[in-house]
NUNU-521515 format. One record per residue: x negated, y negated, z of N, C-alpha, C, CB in turn. Coordinates in steps of 0.1 Angstrom, whole numbers, padded with zeros to 4 digits, always signed. Glycine has a CB too. Layout:
// residues N
XYZXYZXYZXYZ ...
//
This chain:
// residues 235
-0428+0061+0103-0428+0073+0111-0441+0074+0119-0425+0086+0103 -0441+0076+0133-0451+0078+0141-0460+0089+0138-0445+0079+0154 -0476+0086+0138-0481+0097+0134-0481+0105+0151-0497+0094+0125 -0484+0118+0149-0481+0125+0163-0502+0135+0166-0461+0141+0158 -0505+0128+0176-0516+0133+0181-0518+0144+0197-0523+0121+0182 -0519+0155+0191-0521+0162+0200-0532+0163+0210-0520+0171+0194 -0532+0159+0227-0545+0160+0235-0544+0171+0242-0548+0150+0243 -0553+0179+0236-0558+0195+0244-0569+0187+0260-0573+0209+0229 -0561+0185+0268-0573+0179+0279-0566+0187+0292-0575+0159+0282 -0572+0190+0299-0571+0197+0311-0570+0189+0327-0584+0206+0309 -0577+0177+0322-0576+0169+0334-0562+0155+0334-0592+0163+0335 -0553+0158+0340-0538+0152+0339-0543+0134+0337-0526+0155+0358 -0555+0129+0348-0557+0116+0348-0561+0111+0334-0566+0112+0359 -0573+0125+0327-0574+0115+0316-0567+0118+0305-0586+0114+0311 -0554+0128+0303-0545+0126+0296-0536+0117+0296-0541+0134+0297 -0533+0114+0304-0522+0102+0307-0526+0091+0303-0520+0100+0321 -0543+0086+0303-0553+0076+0300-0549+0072+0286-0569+0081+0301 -0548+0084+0275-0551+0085+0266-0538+0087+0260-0561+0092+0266 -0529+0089+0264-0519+0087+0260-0507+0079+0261-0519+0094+0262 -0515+0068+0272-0510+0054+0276-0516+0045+0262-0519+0048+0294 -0529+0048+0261-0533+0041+0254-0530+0043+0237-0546+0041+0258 -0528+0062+0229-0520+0061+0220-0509+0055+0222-0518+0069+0217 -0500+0054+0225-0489+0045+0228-0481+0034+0223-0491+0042+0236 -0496+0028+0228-0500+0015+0230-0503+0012+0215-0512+0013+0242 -0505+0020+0207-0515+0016+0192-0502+0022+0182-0535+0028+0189 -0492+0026+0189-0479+0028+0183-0479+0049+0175-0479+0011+0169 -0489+0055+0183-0490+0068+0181-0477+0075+0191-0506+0072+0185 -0477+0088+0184-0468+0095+0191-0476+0103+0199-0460+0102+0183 -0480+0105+0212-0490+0113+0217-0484+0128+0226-0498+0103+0225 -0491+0143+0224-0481+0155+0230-0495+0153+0239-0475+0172+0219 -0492+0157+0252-0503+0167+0258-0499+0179+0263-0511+0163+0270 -0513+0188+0263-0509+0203+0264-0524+0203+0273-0505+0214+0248 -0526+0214+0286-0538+0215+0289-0547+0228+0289-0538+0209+0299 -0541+0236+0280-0550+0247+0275-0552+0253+0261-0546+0257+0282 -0557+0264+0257-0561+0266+0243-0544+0271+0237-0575+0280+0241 -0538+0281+0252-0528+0289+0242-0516+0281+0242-0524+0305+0247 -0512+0265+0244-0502+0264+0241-0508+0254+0233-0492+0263+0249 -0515+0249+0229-0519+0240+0218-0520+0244+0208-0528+0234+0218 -0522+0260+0208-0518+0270+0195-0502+0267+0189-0518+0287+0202 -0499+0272+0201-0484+0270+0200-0477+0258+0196-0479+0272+0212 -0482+0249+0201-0476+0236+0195-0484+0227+0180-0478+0225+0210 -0493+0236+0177-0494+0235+0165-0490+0242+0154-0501+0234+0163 -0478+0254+0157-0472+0263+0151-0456+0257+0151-0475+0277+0157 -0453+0248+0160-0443+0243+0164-0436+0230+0161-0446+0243+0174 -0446+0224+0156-0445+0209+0149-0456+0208+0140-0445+0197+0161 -0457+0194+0134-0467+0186+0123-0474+0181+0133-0461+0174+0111 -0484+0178+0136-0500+0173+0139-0503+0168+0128-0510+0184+0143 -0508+0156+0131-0515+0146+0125-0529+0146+0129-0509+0132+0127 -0536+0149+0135-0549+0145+0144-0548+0151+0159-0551+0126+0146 -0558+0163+0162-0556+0169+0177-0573+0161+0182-0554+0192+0177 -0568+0163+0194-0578+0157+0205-0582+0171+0213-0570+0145+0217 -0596+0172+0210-0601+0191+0222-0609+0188+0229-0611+0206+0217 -0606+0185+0244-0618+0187+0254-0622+0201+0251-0615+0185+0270 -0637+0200+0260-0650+0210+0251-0646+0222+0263-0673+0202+0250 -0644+0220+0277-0640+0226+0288-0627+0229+0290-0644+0220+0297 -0618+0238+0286-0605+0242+0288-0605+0254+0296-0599+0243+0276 -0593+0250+0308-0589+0264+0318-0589+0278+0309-0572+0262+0326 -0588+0283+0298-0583+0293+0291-0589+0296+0280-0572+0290+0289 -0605+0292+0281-0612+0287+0271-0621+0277+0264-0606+0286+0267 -0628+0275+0253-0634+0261+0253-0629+0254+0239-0651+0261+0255 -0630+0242+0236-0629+0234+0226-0630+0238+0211-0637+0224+0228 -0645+0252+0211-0650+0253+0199-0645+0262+0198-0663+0252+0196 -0640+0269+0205-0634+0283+0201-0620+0281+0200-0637+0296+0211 -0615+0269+0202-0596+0266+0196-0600+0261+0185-0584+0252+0204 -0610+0256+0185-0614+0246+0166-0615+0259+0155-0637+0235+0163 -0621+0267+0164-0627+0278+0153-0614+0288+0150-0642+0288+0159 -0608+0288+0158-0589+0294+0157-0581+0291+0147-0579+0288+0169 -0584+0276+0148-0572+0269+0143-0577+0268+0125-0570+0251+0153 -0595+0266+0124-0596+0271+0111-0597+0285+0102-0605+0267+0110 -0595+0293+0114-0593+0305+0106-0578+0311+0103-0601+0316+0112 -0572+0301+0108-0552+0299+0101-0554+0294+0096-0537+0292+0106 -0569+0285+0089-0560+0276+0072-0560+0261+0078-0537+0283+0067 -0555+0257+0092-0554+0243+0092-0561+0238+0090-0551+0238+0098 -0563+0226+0081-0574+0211+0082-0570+0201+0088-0577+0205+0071 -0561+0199+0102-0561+0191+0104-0572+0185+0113-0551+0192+0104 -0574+0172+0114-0587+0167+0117-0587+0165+0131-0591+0155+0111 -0600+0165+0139-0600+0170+0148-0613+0161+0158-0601+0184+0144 -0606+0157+0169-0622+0146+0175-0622+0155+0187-0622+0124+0179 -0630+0152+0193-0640+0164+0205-0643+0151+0218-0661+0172+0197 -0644+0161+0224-0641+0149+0242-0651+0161+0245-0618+0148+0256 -0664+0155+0254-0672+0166+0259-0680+0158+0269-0682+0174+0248 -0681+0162+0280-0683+0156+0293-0701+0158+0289-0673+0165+0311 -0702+0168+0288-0715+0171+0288-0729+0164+0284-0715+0179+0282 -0723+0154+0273-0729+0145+0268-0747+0153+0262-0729+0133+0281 -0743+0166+0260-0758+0174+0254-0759+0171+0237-0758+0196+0256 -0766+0169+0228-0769+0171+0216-0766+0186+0211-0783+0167+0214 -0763+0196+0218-0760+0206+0212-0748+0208+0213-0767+0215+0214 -0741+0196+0221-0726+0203+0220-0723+0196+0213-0715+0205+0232 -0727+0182+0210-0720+0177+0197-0723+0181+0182-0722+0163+0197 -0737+0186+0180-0740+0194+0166-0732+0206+0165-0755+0197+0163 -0730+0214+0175-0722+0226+0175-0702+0219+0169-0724+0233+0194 -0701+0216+0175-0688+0204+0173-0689+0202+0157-0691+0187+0182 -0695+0194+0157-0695+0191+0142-0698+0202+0131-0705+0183+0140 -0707+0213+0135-0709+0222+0123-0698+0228+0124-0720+0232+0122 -0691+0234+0131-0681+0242+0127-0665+0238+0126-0682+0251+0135 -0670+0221+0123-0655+0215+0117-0650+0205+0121-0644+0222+0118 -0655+0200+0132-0650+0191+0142-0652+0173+0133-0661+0195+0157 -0648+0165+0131-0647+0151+0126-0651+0143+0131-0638+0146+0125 -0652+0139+0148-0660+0130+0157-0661+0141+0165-0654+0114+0164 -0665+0133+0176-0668+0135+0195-0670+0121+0200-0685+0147+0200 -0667+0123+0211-0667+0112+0217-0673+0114+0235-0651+0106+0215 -0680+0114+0244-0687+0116+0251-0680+0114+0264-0698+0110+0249 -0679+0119+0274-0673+0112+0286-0686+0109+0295-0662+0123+0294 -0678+0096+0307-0672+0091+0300-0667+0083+0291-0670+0090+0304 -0657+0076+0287-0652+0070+0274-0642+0057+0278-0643+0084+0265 -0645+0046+0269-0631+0037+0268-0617+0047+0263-0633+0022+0254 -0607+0046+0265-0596+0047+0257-0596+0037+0243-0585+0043+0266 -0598+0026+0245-0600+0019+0231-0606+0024+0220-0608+0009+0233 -0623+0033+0225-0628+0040+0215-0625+0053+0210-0637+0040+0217 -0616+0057+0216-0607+0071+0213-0600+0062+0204-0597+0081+0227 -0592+0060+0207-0580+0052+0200-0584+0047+0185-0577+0037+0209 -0601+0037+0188-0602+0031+0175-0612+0045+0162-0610+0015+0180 -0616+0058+0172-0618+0071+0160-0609+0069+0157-0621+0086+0162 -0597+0075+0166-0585+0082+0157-0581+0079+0147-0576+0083+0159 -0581+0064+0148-0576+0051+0133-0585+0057+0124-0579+0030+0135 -0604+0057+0124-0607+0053+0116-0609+0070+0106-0618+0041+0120 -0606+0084+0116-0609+0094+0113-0592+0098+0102-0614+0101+0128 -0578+0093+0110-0568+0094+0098-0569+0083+0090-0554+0097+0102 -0574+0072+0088-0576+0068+0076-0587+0074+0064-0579+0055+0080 -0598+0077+0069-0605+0087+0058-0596+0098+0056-0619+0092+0062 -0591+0105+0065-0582+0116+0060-0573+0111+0046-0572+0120+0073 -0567+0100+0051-0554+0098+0043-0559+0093+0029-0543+0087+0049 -0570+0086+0031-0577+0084+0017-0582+0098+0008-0590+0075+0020 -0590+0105+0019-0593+0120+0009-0584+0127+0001-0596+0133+0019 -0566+0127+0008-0558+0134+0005-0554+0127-0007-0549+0137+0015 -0552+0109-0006-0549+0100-0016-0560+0101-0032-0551+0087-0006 -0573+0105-0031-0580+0104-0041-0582+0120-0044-0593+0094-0039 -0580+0131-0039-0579+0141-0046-0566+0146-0048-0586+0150-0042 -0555+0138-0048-0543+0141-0056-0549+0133-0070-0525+0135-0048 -0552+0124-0068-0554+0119-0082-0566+0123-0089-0555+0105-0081 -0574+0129-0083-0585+0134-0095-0583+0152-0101-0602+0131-0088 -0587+0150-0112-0587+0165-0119-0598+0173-0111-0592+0164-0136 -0603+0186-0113-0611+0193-0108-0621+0187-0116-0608+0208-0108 -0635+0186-0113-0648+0184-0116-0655+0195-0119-0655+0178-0107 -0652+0197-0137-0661+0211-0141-0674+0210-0138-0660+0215-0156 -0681+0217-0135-0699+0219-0135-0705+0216-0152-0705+0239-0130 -0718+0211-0152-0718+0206-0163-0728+0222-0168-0726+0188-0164 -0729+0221-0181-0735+0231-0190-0746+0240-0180-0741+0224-0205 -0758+0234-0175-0763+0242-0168-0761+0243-0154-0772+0241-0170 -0751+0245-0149-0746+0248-0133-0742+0259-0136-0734+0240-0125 -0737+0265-0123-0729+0273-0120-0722+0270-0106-0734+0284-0121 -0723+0255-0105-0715+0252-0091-0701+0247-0100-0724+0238-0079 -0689+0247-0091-0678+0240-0097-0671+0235-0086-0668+0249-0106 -0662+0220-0088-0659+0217-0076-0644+0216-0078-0667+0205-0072 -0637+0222-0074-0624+0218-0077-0617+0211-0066-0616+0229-0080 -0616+0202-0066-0608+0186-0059-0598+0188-0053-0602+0175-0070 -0587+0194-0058-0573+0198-0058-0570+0207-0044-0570+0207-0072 -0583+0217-0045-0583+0230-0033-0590+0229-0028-0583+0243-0034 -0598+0215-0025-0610+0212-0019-0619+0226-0016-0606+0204-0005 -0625+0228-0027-0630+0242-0028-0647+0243-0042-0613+0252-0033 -0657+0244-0036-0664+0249-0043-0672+0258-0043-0668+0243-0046 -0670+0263-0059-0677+0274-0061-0693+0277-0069-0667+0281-0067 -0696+0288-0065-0709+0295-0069-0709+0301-0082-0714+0306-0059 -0708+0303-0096-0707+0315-0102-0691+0320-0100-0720+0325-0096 -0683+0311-0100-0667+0316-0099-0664+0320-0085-0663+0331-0109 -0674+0317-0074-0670+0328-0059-0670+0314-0054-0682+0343-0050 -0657+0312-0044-0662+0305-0034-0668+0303-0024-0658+0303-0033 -0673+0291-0022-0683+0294-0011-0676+0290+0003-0698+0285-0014 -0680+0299+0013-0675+0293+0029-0681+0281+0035-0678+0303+0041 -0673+0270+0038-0679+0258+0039-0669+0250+0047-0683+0252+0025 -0680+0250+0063-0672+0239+0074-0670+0227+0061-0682+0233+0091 -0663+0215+0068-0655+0207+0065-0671+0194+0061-0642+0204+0080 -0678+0196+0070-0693+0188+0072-0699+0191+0057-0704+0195+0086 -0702+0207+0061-0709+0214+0045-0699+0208+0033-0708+0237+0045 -0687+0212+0034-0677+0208+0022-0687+0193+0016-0659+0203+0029 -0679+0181+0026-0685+0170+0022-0696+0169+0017-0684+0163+0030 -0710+0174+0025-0719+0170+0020-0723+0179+0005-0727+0170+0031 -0717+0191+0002-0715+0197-0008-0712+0189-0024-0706+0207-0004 -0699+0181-0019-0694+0172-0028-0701+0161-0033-0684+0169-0025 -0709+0155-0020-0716+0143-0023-0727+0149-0032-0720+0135-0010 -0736+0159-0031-0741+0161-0042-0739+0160-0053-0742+0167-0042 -0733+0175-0052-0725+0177-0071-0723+0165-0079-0707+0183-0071 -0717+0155-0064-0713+0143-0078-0724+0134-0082-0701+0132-0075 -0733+0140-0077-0747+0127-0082-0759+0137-0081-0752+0109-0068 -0758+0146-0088-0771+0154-0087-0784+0153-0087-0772+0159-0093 -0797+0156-0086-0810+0145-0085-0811+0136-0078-0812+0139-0095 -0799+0128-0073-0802+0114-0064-0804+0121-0051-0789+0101-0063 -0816+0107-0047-0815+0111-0030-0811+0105-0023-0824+0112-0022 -0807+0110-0014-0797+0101-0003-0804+0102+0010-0781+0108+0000 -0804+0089+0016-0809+0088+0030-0798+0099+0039-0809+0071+0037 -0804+0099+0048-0799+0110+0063-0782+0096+0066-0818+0109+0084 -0785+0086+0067-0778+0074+0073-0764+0076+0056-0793+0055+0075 -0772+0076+0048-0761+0077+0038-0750+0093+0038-0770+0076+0024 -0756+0103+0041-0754+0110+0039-0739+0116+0052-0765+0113+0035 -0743+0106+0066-0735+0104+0077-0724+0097+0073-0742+0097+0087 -0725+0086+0067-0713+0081+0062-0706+0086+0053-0715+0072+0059 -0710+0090+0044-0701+0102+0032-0692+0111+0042-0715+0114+0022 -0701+0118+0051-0688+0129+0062-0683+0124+0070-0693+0141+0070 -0690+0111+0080-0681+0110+0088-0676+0093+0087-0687+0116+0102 -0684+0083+0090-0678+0069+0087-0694+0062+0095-0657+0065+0096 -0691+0049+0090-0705+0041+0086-0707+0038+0101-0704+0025+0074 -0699+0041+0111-0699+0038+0125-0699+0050+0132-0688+0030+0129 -0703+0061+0126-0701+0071+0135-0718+0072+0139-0694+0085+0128 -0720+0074+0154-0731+0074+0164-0741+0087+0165-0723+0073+0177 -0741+0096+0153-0746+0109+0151-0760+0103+0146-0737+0119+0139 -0772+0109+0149-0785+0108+0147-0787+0119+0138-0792+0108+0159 -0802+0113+0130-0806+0120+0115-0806+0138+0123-0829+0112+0106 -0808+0140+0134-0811+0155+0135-0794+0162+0134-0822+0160+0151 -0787+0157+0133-0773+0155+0129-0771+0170+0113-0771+0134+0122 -0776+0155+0103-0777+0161+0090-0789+0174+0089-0781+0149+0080 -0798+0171+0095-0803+0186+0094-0804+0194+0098-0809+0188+0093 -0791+0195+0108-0786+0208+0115-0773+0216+0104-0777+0201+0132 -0766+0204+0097-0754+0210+0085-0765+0212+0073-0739+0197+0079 -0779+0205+0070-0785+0208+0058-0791+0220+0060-0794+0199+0053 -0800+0226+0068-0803+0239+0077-0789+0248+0071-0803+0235+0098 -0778+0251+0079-0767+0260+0078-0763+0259+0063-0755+0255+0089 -0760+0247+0053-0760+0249+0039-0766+0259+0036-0764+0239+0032 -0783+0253+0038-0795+0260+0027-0790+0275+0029-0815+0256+0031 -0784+0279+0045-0791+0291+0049-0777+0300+0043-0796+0292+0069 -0761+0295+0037-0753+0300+0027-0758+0299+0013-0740+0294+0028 -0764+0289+0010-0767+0290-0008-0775+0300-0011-0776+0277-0014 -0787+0302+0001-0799+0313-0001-0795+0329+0000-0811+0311+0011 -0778+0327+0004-0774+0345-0001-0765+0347-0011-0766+0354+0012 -0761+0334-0017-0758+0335-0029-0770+0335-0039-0748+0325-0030 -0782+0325-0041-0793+0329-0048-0802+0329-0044-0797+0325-0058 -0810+0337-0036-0823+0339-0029-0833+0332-0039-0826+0355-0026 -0834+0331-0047-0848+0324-0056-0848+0309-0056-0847+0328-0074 -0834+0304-0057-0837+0288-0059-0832+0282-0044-0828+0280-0075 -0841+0269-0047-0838+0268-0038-0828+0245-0041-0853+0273-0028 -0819+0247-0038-0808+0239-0043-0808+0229-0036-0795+0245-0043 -0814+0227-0025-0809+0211-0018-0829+0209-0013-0790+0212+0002 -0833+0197-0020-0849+0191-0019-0847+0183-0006-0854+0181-0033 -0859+0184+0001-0863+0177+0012-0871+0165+0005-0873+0187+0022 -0873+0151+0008-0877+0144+0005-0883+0134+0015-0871+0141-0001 -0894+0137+0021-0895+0133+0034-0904+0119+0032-0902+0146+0044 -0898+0117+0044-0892+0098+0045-0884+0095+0039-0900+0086+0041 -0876+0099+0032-0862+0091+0025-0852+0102+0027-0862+0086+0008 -0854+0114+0026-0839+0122+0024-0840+0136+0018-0828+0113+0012 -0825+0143+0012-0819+0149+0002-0819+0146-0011-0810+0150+0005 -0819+0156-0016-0813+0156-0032-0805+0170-0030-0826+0156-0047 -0802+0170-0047-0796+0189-0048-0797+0189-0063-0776+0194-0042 -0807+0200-0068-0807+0203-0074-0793+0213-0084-0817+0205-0069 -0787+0208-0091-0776+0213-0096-0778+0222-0111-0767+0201-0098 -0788+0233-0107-0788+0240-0122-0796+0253-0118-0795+0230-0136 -0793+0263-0124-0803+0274-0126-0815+0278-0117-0807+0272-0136 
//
């Protein structure tokens, strides 16, 4: 069965581009060229992977992303932004977004995210059907439960883009270790994604700045400068 990718793009030539070229890679491709029927057509059918330009007649990219996560969907999501600024792609990314991709653009490299963004998907979904929830060990109060991709503080859960999630998890599961900036890119997004270290410390920034109203005293994720992160997992 054809996976089906939705392109929110506004401009007909580079829809058509890009949907010659899904096609071509054996995708099912819809276009739609504004926010309110891509709503619609994600209420309407299964989406596998939507495509958001950042400039929409009716709207912009981050504010359909931020829509579509306050219904609950996860489905994954790459970003088309002419702008080519560092703040529209860290903005992008903090609040959920999976790639971006810059205009202009090959079709090839749209094409070859999409592969490599639903293959991590399909693996995430594949290895937390199979693992149990990960209790917090005796002195935590973090807990990660796998199942509802969901972790918590002291029993509460915490609000956490898709970025924070990940990099949340990569912690927990190796506490004390540090991780380079470059490692820590690959854990969220993939070993080929084109995001620079000020990347991670735009989602480590927004973390620290949710953990510190859950406990104002400690402070849970270590700077290690010239090499990285850690996270402190206890008390």
């Amino acid at each position: 069965m054809k996976q089906t990718i939705l392109i929110v793009e506004d401009e007909k030539e580079i829809a058509d581009t890009l949907t010659y070229a899904l096609n071509s890679e054996g995708f099912d491709p819809v276009w739609v060229s504004n926010c309110k029927d891509a709503l619609l057509k994600l209420e309407d059918r299964l989406i596998d992977l939507a495509i958001f330009d950042v400039g929409l007649p009716d709207g912009n990219g981050f504010e359909l992303l931020k829509s579509v996560r306050q219904q609950g969907n996860e489905l994954p999501v790459l970003f088309l932004t002419a702008r080519g600024e560092e703040i529209d792609r860290i903005v992008g990314l903090e609040i959920g977004a999976d790639d971006y991709v810059t205009k202009p653009f090959s079709p090839r490299e749209v094409v070859t995210r999409v592969k490599v963004i639903l293959k991590r998907s399909e693996k995430q979904a594949s290895s937390t059907s199979k693992v149990a929830d990960l209790p917090s060990d005796a002195d935590s109060d973090f807990e990660h439960k796998t199942q509802q991709r969901v972790i918590t503080y002291q029993q509460q859960a915490i609000d956490l883009t898709r970025a924070e999630y990940e990099l949340m998890a990569t912690f927990i599961a190796q506490p004390e270790r540090v991780f380079s900036r470059r490692q820590l890119i690959e854990n969220i997004w993939s070993s080929n994604h084109p995001s620079d270290d000020r990347a991670i410390d735009t989602h480590i920034k927004t973390l620290r700045a949710k953990l510190k109203t859950l406990n104002p005293h400690t402070e849970f994720i270590i700077t290690h400068r010239g090499f990285g992160y850690s996270f402190e997992n206890q008390n």
